[in-house]
C-alpha positions as CSV (number, residue, x, y, z in Angstrom):
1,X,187.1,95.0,-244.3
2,X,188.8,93.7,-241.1
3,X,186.4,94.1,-237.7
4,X,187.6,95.0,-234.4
5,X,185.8,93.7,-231.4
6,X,184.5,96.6,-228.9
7,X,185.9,94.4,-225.8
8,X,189.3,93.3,-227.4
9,X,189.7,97.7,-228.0
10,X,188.4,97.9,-224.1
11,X,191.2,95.4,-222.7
12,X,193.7,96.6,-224.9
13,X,193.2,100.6,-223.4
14,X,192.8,99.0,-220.1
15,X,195.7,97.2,-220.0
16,X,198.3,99.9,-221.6
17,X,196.4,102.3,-218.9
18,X,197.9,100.0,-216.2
19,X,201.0,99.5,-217.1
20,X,201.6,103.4,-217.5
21,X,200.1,103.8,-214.4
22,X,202.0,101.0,-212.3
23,X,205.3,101.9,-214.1
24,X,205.2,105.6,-213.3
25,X,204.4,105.0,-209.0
26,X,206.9,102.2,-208.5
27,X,209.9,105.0,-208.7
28,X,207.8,107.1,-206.0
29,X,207.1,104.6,-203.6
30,X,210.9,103.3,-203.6
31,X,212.0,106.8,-202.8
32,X,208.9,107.3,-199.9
33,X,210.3,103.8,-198.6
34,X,214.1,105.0,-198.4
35,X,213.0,108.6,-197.2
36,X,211.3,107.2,-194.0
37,X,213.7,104.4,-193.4
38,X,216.5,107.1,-193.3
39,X,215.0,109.7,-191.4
40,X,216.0,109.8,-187.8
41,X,215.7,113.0,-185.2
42,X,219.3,114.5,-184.6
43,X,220.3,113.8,-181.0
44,X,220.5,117.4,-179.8
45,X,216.6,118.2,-180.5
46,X,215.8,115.1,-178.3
47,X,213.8,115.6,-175.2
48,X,215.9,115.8,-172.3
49,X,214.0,115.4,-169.2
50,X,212.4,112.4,-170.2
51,X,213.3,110.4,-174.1
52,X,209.9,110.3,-174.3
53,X,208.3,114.0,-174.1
54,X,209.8,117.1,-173.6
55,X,209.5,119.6,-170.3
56,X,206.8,121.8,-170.3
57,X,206.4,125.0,-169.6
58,X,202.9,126.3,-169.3
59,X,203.4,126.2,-166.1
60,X,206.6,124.2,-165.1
61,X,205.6,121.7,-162.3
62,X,208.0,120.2,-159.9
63,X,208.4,116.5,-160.2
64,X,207.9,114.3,-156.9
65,X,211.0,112.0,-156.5
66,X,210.8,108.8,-157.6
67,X,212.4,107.5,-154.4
68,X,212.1,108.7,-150.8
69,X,214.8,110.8,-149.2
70,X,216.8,108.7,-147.7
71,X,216.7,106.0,-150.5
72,X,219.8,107.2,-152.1
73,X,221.8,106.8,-149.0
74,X,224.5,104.8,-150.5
75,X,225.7,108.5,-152.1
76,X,223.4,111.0,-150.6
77,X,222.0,111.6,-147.3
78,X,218.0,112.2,-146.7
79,X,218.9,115.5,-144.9
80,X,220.7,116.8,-148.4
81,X,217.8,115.3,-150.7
82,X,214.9,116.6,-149.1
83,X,216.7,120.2,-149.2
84,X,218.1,119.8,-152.6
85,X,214.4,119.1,-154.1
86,X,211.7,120.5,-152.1
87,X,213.7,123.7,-152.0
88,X,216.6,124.4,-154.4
89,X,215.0,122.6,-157.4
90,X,211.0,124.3,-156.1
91,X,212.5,127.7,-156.4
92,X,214.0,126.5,-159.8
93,X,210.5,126.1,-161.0
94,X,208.6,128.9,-159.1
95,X,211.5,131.5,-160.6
96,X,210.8,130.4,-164.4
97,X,206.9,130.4,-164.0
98,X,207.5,134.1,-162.5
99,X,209.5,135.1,-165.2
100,X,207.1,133.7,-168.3
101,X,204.2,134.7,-166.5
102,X,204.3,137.8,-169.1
103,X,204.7,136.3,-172.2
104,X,201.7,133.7,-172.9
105,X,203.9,132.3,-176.0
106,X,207.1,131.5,-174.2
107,X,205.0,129.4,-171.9
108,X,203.9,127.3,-174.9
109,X,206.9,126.2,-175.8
110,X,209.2,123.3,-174.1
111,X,212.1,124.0,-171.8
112,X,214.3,122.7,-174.0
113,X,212.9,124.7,-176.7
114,X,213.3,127.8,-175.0
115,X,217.3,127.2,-173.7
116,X,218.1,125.9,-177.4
117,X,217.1,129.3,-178.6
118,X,217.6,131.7,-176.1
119,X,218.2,134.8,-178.6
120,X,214.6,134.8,-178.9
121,X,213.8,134.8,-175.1
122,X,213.5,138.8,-174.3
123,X,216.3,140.2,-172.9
124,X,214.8,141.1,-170.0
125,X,213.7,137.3,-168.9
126,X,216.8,136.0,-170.8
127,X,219.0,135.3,-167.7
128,X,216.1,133.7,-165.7
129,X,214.6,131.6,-168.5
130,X,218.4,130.5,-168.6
131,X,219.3,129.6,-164.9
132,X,216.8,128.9,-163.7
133,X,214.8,127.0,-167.0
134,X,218.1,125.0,-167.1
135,X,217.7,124.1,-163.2
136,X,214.4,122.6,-163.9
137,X,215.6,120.8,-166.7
138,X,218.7,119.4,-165.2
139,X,217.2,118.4,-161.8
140,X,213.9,116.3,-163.3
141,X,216.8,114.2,-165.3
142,X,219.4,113.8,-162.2
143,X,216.6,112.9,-160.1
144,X,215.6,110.0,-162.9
145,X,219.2,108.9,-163.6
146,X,219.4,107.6,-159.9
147,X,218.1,104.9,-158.2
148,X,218.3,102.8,-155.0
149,X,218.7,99.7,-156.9
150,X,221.4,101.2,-159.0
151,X,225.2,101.0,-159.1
152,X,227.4,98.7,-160.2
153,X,228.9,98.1,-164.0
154,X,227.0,99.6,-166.6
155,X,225.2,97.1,-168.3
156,X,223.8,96.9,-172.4
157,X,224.4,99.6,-174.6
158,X,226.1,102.2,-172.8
159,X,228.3,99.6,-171.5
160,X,229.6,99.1,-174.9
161,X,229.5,102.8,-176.1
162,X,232.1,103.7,-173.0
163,X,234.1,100.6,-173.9
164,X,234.3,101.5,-177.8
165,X,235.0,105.1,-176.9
166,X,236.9,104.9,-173.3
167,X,238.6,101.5,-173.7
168,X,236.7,100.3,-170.1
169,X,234.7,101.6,-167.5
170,X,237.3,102.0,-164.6
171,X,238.8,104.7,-167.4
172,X,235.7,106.2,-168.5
173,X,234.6,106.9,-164.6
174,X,238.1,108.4,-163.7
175,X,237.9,111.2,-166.2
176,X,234.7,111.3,-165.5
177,X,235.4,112.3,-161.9
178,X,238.8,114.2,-162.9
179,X,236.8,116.8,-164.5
180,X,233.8,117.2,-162.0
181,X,236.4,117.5,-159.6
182,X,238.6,120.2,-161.5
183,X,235.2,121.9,-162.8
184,X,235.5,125.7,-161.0
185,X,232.5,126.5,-158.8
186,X,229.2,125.5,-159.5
187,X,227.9,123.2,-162.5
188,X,227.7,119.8,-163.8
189,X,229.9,117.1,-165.2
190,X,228.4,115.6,-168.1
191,X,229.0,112.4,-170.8
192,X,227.2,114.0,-173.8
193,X,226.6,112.6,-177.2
194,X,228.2,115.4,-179.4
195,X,227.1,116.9,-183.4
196,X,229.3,114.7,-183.9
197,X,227.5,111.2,-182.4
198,X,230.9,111.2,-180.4
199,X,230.6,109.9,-176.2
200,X,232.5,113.3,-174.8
201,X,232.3,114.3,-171.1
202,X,232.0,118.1,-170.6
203,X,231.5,120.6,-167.7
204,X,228.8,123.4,-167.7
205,X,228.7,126.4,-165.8
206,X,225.5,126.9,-163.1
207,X,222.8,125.6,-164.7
208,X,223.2,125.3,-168.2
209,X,222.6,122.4,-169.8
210,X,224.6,120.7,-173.1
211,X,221.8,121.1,-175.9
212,X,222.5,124.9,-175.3
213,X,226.0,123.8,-177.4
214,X,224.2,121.3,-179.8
215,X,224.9,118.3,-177.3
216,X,222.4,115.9,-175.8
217,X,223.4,114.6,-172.7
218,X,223.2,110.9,-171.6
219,X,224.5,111.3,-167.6
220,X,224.9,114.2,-165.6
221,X,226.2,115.1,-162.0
222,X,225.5,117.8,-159.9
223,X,228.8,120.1,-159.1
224,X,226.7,122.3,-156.7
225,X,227.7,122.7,-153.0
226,X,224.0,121.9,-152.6
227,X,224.1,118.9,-154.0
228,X,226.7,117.0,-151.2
229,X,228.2,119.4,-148.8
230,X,225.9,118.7,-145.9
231,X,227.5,114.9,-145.9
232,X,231.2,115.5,-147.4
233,X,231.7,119.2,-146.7
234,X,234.3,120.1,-149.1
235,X,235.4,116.7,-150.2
236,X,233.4,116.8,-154.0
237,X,236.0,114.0,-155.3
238,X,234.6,111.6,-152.4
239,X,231.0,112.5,-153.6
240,X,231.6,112.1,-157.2
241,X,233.1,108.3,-156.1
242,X,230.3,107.4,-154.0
243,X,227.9,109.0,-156.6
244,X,228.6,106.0,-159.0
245,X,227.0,103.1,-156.2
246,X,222.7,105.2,-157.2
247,X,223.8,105.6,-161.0
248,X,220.4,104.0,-162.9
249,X,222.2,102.2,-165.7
250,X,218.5,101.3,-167.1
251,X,217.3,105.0,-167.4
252,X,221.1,105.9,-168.8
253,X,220.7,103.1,-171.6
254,X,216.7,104.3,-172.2
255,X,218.9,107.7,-173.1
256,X,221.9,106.5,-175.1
257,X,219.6,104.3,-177.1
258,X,217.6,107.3,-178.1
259,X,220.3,109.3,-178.9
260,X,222.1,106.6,-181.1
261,X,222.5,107.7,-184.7
């Protein structure tokens, strides 16, 4: 009668046990690998204010400016800034604390949570949360896409993204200003990133802002009398012209290289 060996059966199980074993994870961990690799954060639930941590809201806080008044002279006199922070963009911020004061959950959530789903703001607040949640959010991101060093070509990324979408810069700025210029009342101009990971430039009314229509946006100008009639009265194209010598091309490519798909 043949004999088997106790450690020949041993390394025999063993070994069939490890190649069940290694065949049947190799198929997971390939699709974990691709899964990961391909995930990526769709452009319009970015953070806004900052691409690094959304706004909050329990309680909203007025940012100091990273410059001092005067710094943005090139574009904007000291006179307007100091006016168009400390006060406009204060009451912004003291007007959506008031409003959320009553509802404890609301003031959990982000600011750009709250204007991407307004339906589920109360009625009552929905108005306030909107104008004046939207104010906050626009101004802490105009205030960080200007700078007294900035100006001049864009540079990098968004450099290209306005060449491959615009055909050149001097283009890209014109319609830029053309529709800041046209926009009716108050509101912004904006170059979004749209659902579609399309460069568009769009107008808002008051203070809205473009995630509100699925959009994340890259550069924004203010369309508010308060933002340059102190220094050009009623000329807004000269402002939106002069604008362009404080644009921060370094913060605007920090924000088109977060939204790219």
């Amino acid at each position: 009668m043949r004999r088997f060996c106790p450690k020949k059966i041993f390394f025999l199980i063993a070994g069939i046990v490890f190649a069940i074993l290694l065949n049947s994870c190799q198929p997971v961990l390939i699709a974990e690998s691709q899964s990961l690799s391909s995930t990526k954060i769709s452009a319009s639930l970015l953070p806004v204010a900052s691409p690094e941590r959304e706004l909050t809201a329990s309680p909203a806080k007025l940012p100091p400016l990273p410059y001092d008044y005067g710094a943005l002279d090139k574009a904007i006199d000291a006179e307007t800034m100091k006016l168009h922070h400390d006060e406009h963009h204060a009451s912004y911020v003291n007007n959506l604390n008031n409003a959320l004061q009553q509802y404890p959950n609301l003031q959990r959530r982000s600011v750009e949570a709250l204007l991407r789903d307004l339906n589920n703001v109360p009625e009552n607040i929905r108005s306030k949360v909107r104008n004046n949640g939207g104010g906050h959010l626009n101004h802490t991101m105009f205030w960080q896409i200007m700078s007294p060093q900035g100006g001049g070509e864009p540079i990098g990324e968004i450099a290209q993204e306005i060449n491959q979408t615009f055909g050149n810069f001097d283009v890209f700025k014109q319609q830029f200003n053309a529709a800041g210029a046209e926009h009716f009342g108050s509101g912004w101009v904006w170059l979004v990133r749209n659902p579609q990971n399309e460069l568009q430039i769009v107008t808002t009314t008051n203070q809205d802002n473009p995630i509100m229509d699925g959009s994340y946006p890259i550069i924004g100008n203010d369309l508010w009398e308060h933002a340059y009639y102190l220094k050009y009265r009623n000329r807004r194209p000269e402002y939106l012209n002069n604008w362009w010598n404080v644009v921060n091309w370094s913060e605007i490519n920090r924000r088109i290289q977060a939204s790219s798909p």
